[in-house]
ROFI-572314 format. One line per field, with one value per atom (N, C-alpha, C): residue in one letter; x, y, z; chain; residue number from 1; atom name. Coordinates in nm, 4 decimals. Example, Ala and Ser with C-alpha at 12.3 -4.5 7.8 and 13.67 -1.06 7.14 Angstrom:
type <- a_a_a_s_s_s
c1 <- 1.3190_1.2300_1.3200_1.2850_1.3670_1.2900
c2 <- -0.5690_-0.4500_-0.3300_-0.2250_-0.1060_0.0030
c3 <- 0.7800_0.7800_0.7800_0.7080_0.7140_0.7870
mol <- A_A_A_A_A_A
seq <- 1_1_1_2_2_2
atom <- N_CA_C_N_CA_C
end
This chain:
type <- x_x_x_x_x_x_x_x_x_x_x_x_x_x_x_x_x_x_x_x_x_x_x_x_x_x_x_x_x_x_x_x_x_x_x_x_x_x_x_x_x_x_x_x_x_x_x_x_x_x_x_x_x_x_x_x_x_x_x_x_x_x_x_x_x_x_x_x_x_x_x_x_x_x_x_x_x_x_x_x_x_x_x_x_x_x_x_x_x_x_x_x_x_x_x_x_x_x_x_x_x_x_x_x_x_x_x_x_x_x_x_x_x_x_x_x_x_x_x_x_x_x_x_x_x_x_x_x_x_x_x_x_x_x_x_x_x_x_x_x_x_x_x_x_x_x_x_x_x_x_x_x_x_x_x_x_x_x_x_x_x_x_x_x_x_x_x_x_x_x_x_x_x_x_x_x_x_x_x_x_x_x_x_x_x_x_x_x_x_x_x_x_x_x_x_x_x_x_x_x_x_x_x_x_x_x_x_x_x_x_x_x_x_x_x_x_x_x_x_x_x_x_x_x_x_x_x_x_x_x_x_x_x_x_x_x_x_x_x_x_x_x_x_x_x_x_x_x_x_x_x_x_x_x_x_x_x_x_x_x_x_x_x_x_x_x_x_x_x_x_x_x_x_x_x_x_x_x_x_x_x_x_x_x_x_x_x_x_x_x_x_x_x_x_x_x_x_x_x_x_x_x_x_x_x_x_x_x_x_x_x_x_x_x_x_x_x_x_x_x_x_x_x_x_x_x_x_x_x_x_x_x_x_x_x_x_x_x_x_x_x_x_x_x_x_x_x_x_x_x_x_x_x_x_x_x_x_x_x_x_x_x_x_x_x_x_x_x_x_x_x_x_x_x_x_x_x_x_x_x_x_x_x_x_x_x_x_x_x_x_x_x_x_x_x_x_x_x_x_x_x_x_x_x_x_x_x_x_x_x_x_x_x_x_x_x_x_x_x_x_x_x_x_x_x_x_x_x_x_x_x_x_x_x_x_x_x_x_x_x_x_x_x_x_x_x_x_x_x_x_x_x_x_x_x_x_x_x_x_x_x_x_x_x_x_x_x_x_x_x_x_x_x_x_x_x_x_x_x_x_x_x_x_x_x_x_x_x_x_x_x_x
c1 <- 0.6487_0.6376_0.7734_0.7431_0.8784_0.9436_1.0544_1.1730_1.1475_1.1397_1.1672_0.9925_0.9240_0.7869_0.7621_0.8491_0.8352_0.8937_1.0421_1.1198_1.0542_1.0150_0.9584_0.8099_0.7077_0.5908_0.6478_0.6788_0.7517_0.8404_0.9277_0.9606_0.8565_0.7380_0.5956_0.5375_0.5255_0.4730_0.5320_0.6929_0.7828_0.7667_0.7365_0.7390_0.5834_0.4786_0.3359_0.3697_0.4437_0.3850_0.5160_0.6312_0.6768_0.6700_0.6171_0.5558_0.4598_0.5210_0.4526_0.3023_0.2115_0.0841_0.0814_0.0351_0.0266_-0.0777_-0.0278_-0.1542_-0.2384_-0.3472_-0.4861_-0.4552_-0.4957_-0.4300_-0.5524_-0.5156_-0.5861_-0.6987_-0.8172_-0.9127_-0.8531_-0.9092_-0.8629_-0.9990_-1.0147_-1.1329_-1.1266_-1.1112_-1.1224_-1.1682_-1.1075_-1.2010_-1.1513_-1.2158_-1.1925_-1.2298_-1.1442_-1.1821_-1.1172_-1.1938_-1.1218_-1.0669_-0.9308_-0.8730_-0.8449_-0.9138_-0.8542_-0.7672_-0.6401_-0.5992_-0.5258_-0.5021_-0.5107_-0.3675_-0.2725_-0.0857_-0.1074_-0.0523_-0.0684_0.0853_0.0833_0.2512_0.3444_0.4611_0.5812_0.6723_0.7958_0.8990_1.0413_0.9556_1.0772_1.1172_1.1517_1.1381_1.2591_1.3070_1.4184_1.4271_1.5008_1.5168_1.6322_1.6922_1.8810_1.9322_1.9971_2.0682_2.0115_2.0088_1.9969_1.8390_1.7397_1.6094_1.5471_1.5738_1.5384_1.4913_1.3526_1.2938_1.2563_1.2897_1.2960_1.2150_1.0807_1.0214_1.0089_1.0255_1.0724_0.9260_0.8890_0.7649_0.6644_0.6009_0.4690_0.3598_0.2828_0.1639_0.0567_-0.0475_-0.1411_-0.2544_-0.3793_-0.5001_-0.6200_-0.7068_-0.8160_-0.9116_-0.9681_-1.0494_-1.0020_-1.0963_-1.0940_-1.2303_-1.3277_-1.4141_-1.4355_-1.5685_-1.5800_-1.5866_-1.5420_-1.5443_-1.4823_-1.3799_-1.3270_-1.3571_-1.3897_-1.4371_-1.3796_-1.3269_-1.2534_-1.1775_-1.0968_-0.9950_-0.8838_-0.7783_-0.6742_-0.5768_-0.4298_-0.2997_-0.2207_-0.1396_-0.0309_0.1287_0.1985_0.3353_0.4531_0.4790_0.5262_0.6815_0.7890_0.8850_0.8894_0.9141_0.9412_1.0469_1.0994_1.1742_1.1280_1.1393_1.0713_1.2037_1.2152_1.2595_1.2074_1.2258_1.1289_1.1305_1.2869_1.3068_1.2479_1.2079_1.1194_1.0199_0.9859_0.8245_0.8592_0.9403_0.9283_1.0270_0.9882_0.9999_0.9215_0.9832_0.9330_0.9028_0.7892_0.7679_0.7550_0.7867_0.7590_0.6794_0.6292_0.5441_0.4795_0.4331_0.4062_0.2365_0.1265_-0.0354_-0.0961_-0.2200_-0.3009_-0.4170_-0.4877_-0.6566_-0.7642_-0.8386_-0.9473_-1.0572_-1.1003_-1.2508_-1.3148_-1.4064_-1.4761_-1.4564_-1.4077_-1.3770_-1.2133_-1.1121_-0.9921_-0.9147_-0.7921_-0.7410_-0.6513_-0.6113_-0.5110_-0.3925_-0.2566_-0.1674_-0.0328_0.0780_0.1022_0.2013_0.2430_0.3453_0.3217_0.3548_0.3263_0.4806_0.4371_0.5745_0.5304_0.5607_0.4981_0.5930_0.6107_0.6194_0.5829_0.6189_0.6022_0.6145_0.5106_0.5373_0.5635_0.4548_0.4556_0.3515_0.4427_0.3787_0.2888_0.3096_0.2041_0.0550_0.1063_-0.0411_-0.1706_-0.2693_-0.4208_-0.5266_-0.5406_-0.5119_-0.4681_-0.4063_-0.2997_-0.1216_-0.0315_0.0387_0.1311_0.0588_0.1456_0.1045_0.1499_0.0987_0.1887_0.1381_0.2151_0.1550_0.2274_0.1379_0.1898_0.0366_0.1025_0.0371_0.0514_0.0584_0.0353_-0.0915_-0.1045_-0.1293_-0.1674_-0.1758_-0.2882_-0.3950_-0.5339_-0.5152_-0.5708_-0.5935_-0.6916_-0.7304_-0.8740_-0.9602_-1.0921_-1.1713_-1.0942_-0.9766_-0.8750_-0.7883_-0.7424_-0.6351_-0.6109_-0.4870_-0.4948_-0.4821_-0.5641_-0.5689_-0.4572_-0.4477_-0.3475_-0.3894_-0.4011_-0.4396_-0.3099_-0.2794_-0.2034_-0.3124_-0.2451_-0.3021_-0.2592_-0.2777_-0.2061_-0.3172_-0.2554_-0.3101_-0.2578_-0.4100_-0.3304_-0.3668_-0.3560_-0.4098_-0.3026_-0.3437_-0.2596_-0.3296_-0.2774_-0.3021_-0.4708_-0.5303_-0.6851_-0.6323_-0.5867_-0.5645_-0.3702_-0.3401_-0.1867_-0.1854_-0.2315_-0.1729_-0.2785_-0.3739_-0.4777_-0.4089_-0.4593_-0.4144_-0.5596_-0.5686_-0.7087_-0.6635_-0.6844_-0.6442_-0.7305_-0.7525_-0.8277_-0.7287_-0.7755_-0.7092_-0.7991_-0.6958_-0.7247_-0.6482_-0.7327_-0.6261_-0.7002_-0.6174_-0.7363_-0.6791_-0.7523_-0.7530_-0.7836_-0.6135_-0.6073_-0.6183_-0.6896_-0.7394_-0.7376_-0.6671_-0.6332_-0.7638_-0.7607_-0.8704_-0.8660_-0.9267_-0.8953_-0.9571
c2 <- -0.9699_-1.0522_-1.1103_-1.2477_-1.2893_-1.2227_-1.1912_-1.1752_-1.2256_-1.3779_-1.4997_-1.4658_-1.3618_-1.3660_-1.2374_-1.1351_-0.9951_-0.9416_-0.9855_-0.9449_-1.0500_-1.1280_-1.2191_-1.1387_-1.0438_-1.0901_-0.8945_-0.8216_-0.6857_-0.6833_-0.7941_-0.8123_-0.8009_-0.9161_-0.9380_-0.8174_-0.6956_-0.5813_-0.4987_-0.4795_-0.3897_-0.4186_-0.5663_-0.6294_-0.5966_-0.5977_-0.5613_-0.3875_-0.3375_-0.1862_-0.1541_-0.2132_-0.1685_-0.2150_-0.3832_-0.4402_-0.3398_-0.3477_-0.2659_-0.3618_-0.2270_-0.2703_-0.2908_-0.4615_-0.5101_-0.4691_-0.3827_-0.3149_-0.4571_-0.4159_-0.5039_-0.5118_-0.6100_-0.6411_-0.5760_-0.5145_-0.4408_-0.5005_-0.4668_-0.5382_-0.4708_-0.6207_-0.6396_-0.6264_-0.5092_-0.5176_-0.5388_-0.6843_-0.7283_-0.6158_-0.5830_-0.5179_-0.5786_-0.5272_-0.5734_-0.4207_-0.3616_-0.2221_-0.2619_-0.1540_-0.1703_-0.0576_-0.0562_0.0604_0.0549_0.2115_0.2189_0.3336_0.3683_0.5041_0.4984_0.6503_0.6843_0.7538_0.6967_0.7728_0.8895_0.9723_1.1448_1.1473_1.1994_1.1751_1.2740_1.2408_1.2713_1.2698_1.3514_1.3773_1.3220_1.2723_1.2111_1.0433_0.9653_0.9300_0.8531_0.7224_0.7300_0.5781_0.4858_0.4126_0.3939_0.2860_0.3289_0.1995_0.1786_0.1255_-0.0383_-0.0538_-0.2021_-0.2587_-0.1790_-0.1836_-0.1701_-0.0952_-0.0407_0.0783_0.0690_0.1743_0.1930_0.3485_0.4003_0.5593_0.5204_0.6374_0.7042_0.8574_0.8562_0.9928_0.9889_1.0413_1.1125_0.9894_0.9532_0.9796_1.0723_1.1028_1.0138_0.9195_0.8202_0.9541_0.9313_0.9560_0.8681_0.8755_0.7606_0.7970_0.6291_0.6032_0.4501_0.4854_0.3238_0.2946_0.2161_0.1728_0.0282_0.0019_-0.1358_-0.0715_-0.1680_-0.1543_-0.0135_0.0049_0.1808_0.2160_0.3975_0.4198_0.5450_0.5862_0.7402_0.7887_0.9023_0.9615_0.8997_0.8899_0.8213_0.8849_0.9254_0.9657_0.9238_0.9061_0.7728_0.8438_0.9121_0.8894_0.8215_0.7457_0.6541_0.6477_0.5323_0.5064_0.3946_0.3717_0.2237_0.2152_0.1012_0.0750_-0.0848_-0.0753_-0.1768_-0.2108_-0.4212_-0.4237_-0.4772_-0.4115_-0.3732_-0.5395_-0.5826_-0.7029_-0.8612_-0.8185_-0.9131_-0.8983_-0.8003_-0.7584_-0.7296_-0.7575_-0.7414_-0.6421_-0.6072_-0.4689_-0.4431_-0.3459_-0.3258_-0.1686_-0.1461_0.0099_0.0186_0.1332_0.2017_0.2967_0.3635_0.4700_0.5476_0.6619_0.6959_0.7569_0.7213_0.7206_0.8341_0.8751_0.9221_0.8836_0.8223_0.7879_0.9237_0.9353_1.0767_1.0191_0.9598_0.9254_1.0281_1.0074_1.1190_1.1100_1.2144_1.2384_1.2416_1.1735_1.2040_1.1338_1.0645_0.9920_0.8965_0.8459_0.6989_0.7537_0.7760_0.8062_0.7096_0.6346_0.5217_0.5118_0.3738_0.3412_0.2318_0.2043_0.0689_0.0160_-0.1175_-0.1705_-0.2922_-0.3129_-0.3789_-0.4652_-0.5806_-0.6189_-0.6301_-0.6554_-0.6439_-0.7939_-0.8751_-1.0130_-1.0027_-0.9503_-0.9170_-0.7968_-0.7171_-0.5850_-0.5982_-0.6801_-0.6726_-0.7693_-0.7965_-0.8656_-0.7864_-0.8475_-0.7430_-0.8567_-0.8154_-0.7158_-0.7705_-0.8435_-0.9217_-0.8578_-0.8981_-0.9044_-0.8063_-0.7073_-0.6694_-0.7021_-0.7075_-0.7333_-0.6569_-0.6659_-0.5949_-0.5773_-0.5301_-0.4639_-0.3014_-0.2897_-0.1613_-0.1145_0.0074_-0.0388_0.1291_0.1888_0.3291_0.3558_0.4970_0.5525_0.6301_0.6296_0.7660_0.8831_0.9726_1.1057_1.1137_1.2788_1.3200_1.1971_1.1542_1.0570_0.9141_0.8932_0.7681_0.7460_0.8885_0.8592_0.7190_0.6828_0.5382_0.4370_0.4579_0.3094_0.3343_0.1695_0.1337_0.0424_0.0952_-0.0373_-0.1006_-0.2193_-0.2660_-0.3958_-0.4388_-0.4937_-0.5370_-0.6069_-0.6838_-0.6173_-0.6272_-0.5675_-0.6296_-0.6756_-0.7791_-0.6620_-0.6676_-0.6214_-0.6234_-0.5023_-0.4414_-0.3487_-0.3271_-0.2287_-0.2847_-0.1624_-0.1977_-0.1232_-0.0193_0.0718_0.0596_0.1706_0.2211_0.2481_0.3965_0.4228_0.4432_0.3111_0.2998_0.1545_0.1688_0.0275_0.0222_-0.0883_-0.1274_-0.3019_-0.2872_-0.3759_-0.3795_-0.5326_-0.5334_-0.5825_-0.4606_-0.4861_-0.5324_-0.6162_-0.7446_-0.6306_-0.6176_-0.6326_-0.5825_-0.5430_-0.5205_-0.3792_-0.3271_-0.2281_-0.2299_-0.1393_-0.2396_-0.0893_-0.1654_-0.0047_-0.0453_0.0288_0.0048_-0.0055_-0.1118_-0.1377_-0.0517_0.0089_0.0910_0.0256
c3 <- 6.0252_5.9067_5.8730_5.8214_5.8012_5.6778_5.6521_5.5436_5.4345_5.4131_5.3172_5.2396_5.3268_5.2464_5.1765_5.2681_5.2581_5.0909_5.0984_4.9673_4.8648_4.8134_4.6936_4.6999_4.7649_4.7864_4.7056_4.7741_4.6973_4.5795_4.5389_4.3875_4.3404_4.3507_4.2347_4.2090_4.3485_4.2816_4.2572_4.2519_4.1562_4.0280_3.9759_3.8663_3.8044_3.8725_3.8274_3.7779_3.8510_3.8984_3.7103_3.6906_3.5810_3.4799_3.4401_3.3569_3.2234_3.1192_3.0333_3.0204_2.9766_2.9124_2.8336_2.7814_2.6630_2.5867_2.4606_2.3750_2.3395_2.3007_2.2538_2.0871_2.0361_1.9257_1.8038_1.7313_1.5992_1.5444_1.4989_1.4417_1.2543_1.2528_1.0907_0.9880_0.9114_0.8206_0.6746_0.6156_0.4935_0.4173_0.2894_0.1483_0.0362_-0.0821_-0.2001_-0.2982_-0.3785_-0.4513_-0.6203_-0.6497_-0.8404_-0.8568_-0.9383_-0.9319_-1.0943_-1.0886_-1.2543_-1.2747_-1.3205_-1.3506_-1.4830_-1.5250_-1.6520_-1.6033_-1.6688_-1.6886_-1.7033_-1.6638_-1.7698_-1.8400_-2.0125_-2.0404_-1.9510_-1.9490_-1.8656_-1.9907_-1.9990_-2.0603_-1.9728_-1.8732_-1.7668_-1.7706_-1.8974_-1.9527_-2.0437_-2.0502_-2.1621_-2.1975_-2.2973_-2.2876_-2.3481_-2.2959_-2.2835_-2.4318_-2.4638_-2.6113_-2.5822_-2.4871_-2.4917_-2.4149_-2.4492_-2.4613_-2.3379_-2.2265_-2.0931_-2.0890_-2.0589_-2.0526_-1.8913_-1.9260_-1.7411_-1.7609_-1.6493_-1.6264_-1.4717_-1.4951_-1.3577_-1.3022_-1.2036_-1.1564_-1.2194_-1.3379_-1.3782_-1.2609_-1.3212_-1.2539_-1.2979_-1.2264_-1.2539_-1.1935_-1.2383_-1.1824_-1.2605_-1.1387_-1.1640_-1.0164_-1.0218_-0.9256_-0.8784_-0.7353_-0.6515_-0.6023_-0.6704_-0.5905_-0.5430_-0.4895_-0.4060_-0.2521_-0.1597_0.0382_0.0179_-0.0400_-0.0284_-0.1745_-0.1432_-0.2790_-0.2927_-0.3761_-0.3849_-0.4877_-0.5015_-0.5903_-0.5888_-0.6776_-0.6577_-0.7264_-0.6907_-0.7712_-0.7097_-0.8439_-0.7954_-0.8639_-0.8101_-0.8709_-0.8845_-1.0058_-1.0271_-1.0960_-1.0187_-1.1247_-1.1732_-1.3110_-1.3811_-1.3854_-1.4307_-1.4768_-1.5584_-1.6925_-1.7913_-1.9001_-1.9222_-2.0066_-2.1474_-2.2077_-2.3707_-2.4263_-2.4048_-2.4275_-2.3727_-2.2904_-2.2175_-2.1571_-2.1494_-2.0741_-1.9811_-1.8679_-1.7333_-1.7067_-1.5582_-1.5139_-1.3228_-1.2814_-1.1512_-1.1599_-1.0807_-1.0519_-0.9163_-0.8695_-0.6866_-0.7250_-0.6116_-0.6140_-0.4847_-0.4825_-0.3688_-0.4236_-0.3273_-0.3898_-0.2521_-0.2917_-0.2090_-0.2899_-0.1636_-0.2181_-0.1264_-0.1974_-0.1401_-0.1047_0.0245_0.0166_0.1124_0.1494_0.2386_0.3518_0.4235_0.5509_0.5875_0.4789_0.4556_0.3671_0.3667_0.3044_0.2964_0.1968_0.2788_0.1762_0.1968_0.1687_0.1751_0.1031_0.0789_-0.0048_-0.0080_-0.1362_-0.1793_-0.3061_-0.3310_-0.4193_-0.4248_-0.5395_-0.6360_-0.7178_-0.8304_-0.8774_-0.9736_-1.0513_-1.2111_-1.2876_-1.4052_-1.4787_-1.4874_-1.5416_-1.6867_-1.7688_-1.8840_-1.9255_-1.9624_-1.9722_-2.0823_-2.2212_-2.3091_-2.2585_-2.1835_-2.1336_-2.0858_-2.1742_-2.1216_-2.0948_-1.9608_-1.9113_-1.7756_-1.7708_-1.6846_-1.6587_-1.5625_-1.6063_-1.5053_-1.4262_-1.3170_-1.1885_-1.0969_-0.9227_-0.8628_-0.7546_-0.6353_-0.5076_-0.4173_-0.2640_-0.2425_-0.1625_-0.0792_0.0940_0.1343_0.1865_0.2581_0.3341_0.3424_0.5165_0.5463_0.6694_0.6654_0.7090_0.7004_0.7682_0.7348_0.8187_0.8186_0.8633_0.8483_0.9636_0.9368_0.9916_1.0498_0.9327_0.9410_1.0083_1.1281_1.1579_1.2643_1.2391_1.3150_1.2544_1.1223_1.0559_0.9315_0.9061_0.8418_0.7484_0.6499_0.4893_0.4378_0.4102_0.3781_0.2595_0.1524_0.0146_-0.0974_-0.1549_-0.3094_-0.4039_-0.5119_-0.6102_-0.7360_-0.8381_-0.9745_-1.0721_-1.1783_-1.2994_-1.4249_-1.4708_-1.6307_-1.6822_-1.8044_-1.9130_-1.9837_-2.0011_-2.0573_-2.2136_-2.1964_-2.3125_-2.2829_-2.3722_-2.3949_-2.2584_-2.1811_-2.0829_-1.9540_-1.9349_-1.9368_-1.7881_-1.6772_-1.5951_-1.5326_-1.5069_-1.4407_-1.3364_-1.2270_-1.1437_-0.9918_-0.9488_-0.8401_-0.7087_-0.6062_-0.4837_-0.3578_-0.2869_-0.1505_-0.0727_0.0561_0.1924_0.3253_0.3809_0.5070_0.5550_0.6730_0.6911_0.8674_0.9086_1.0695_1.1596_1.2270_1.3497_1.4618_1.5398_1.6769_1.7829_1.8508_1.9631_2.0704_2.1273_2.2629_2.3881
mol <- A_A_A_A_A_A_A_A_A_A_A_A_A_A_A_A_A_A_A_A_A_A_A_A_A_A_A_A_A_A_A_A_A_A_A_A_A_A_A_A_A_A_A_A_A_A_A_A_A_A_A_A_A_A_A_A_A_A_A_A_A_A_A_A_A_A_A_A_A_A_A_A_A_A_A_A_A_A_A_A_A_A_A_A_A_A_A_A_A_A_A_A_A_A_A_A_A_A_A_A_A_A_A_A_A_A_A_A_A_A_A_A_A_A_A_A_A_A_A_A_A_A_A_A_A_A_A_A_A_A_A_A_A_A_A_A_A_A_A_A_A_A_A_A_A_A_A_A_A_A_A_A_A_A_A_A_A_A_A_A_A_A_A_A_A_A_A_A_A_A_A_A_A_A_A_A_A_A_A_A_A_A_A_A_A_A_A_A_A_A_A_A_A_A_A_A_A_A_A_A_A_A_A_A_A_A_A_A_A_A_A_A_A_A_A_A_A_A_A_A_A_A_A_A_A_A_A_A_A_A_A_A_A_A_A_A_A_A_A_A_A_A_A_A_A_A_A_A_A_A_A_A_A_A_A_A_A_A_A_A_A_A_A_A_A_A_A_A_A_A_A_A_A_A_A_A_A_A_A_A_A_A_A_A_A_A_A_A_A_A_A_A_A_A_A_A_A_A_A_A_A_A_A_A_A_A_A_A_A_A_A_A_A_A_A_A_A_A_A_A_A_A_A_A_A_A_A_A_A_A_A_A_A_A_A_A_A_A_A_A_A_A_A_A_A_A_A_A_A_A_A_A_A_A_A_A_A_A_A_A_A_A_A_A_A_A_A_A_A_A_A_A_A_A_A_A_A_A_A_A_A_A_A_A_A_A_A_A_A_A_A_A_A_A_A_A_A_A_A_A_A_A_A_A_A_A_A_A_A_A_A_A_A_A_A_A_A_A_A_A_A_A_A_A_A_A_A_A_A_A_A_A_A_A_A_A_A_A_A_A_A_A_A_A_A_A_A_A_A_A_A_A_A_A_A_A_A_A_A_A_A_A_A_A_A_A_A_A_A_A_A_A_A_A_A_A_A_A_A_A_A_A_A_A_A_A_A_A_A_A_A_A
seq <- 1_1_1_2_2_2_3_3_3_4_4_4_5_5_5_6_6_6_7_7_7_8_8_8_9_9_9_10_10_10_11_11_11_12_12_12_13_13_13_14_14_14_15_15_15_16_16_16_17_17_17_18_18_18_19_19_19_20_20_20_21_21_21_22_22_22_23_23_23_24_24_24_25_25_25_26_26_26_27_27_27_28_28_28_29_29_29_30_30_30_31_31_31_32_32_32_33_33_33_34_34_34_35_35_35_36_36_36_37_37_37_38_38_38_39_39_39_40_40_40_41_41_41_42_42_42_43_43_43_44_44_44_45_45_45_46_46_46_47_47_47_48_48_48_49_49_49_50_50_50_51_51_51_52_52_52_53_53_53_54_54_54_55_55_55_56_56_56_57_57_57_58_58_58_59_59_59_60_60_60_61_61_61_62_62_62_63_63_63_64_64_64_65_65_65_66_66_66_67_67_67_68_68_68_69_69_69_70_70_70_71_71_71_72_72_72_73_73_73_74_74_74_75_75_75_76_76_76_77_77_77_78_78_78_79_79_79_80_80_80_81_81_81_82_82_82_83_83_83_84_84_84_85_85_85_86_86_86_87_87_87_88_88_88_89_89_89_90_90_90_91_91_91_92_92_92_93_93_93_94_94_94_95_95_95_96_96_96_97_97_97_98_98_98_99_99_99_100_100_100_101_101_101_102_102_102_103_103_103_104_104_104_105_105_105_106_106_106_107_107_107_108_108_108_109_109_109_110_110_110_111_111_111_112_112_112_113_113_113_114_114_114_115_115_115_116_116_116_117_117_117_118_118_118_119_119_119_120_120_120_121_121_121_122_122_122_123_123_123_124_124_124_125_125_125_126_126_126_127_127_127_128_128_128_129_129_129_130_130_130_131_131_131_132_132_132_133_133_133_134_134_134_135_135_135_136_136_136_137_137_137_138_138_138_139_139_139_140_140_140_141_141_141_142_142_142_143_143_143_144_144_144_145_145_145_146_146_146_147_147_147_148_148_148_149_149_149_150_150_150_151_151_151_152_152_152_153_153_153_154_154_154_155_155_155_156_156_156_157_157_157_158_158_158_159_159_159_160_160_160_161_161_161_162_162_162_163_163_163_164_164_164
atom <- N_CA_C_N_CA_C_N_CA_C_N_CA_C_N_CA_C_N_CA_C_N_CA_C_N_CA_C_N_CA_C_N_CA_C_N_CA_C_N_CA_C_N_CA_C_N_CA_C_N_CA_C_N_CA_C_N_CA_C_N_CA_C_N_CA_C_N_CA_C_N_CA_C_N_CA_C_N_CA_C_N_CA_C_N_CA_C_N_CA_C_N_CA_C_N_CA_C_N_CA_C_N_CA_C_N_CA_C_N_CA_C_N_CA_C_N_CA_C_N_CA_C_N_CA_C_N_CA_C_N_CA_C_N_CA_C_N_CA_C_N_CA_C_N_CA_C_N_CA_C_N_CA_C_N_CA_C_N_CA_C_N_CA_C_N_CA_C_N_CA_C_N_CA_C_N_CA_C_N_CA_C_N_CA_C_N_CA_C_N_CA_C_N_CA_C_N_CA_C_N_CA_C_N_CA_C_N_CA_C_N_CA_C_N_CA_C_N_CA_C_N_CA_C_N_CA_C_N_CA_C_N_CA_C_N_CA_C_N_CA_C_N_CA_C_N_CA_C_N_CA_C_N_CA_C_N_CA_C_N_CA_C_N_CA_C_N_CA_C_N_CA_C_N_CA_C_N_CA_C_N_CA_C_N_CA_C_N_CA_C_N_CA_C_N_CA_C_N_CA_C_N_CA_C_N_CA_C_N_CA_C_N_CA_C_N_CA_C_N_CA_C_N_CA_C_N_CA_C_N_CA_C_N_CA_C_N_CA_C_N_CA_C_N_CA_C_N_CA_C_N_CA_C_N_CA_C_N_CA_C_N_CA_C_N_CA_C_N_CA_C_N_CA_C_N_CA_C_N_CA_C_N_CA_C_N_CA_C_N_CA_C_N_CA_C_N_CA_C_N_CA_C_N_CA_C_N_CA_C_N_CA_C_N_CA_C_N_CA_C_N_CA_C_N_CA_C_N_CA_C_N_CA_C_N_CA_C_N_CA_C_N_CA_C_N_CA_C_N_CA_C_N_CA_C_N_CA_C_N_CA_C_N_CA_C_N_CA_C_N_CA_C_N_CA_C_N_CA_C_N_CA_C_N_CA_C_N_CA_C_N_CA_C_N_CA_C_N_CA_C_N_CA_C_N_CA_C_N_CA_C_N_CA_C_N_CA_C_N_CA_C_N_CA_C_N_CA_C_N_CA_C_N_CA_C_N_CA_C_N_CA_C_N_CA_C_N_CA_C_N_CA_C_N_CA_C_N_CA_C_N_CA_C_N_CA_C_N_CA_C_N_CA_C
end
């Protein structure tokens, strides 16, 4: 066999044989859920001389129903200015549905906190176990305050699971 055919024709299958496998790309499953949770008070808590109020791991519990339906706790930090409404919170959530759970963080905005029941957004953004493992919810979320310590808000996003 000639040379000039041999080495180019054995590159192509050094190159096949170490060429990574291109994973298959995730199926994406649209939902839509309502989330309501109820603050529990915290003493962790302050607001500083010049009207900043800062809360620091606020326990939320509630529910999420709609496409996902389940338990929900959310621990939360604010940070809110009294003076203008606005404010950002982080947080770290676990949702409980059957068979396991989606576990997560989210981050928020604060447009205007006296707004009802409008007025915060944000995304987040979780991992399943149990039945879930694999998948990955990621989502926006609008709402506000229904009551004092009372939030009620509807979440978009999808929910991505690996193809095999």
């Amino acid at each position: 066999m000639n040379k000039k055919i041999v080495i180019p024709v054995m590159a192509l299958l050094v190159l096949f044989v170490v060429a990574p496998v291109m994973a298959a790309p995730a199926t994406k499953t649209p939902f839509t859920a309502a989330i309501t949770l109820t603050f529990l008070p915290t003493e962790n808590q302050w607001i500083t001389e010049d009207g900043i109020y800062h809360v620091k791991e606020q326990v939320a519990e509630g529910t999420v129903t709609g496409d996902v339906s389940g338990e929900m706790q959310l621990v939360r930090h604010m940070i809110l200015d009294l003076n203008t409404g606005e404010g950002s919170c982080h947080g770290k959530f676990v949702v409980t549905v059957d068979g396991g759970t989606f576990e997560g963080s989210e981050q928020s905005e604060i447009t205007n906190y006296a707004a009802l029941p409008d007025g915060i957004s944000g995304t987040l953004v979780a991992h399943g176990t149990g039945d879930y493992v694999g998948l990955k919810m990621m989502g926006s979320f609008e709402g506000g305050l229904i009551e004092e310590n009372i939030v009620q808000a509807t979440l978009e996003g999808i929910i991505l699971s690996p193809t095999e």
